[in-house]
C-alpha positions in Angstrom: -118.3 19.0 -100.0 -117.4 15.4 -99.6 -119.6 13.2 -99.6 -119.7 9.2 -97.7 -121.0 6.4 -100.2 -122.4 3.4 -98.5 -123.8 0.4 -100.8 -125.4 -2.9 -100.0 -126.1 -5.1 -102.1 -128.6 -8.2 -102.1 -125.6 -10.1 -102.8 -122.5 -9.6 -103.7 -119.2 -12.5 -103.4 -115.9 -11.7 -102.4 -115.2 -13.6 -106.0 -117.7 -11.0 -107.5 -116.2 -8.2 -106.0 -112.4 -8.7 -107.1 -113.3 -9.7 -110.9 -114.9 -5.9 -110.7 -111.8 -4.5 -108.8 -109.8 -6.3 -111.9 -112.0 -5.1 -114.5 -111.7 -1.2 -113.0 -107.9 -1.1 -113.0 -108.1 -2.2 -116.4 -110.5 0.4 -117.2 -108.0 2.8 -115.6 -110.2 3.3 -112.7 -108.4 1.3 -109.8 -107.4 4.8 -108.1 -110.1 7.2 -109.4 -109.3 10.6 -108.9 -111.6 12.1 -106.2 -112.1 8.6 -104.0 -110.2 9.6 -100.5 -111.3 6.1 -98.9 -112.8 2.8 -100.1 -113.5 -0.2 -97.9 -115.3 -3.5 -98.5 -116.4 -5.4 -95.5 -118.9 -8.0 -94.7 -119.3 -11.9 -94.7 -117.5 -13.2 -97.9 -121.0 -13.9 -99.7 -122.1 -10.7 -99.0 -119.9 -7.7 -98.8 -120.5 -4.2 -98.7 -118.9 -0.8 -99.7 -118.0 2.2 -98.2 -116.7 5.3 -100.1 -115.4 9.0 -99.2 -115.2 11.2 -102.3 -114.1 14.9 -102.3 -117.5 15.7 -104.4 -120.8 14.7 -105.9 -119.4 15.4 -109.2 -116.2 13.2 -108.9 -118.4 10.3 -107.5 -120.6 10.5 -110.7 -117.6 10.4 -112.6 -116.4 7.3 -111.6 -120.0 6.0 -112.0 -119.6 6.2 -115.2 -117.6 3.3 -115.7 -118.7 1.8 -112.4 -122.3 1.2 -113.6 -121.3 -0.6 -117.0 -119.0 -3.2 -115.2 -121.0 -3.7 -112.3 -124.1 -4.6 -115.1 -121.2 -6.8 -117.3 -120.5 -9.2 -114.1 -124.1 -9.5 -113.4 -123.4 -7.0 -110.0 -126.8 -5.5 -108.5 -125.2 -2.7 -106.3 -128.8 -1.2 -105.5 -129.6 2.2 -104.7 -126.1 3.5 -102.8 -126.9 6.0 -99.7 -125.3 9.1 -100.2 -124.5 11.4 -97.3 -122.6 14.9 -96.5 -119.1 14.1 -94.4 -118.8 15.9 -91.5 -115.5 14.4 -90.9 -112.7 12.8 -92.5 -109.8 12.1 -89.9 -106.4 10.5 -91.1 -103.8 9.1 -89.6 -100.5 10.9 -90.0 -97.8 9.9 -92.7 -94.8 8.3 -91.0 -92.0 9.7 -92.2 -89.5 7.2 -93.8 -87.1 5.8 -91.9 -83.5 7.3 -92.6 -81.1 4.7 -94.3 -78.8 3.1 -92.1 -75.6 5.0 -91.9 -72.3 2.6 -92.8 -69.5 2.3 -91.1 -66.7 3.7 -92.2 -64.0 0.9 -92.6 -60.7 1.7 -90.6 -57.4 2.5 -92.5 -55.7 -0.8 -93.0 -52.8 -1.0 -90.5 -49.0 -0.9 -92.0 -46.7 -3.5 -91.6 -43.7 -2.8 -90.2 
């Protein structure tokens, strides 16, 4: 079941919040697998984070290397909420738009 993942922390800066984006994409963890959704939103000096993940178990997962960073840049997420989707609705893809087709140049006319 998919799960939302809402956390708000006492404080947390925009600044604070991209070093750990950095720091997860160097970890390998930029695009975890599981993690359908992540925003962060809020007044710069004190954002906040939503998450959808397809499971419990794929949310621990990432936590796993979430938790270290978070503690390495001095990040106190507090206690996340945690809550069964009912939900999830996406926008659909837009399909690609076809390459333009080229002309095709006209035969050269023959002098006479």
């Amino acid at each position: 079941m998919a799960i939302g993942v809402y956390f708000h922390p006492p404080a947390m800066s925009a600044a604070k919040y991209d070093e750990c984006i950095k720091a997860l994409k160097k970890a390998g963890a930029g695009s975890p697998a599981g993690r359908s959704y992540h925003s962060a939103f809020g007044p710069p000096d004190k954002l906040m984070v939503f998450d959808v993940w397809t499971s419990q178990a794929a949310f621990d997962k990432f936590g796993k290397t979430l938790g270290p960073i978070l503690q390495q840049l001095g990040i106190d997420a507090g206690q996340p909420m945690m809550m069964p989707v009912h939900k999830v609705i996406v926008p659909p893809a837009k399909a690609a738009a076809p390459a333009p087709k080229q002309k095709a140049k006209a035969p050269a006319k023959k002098k006479r």
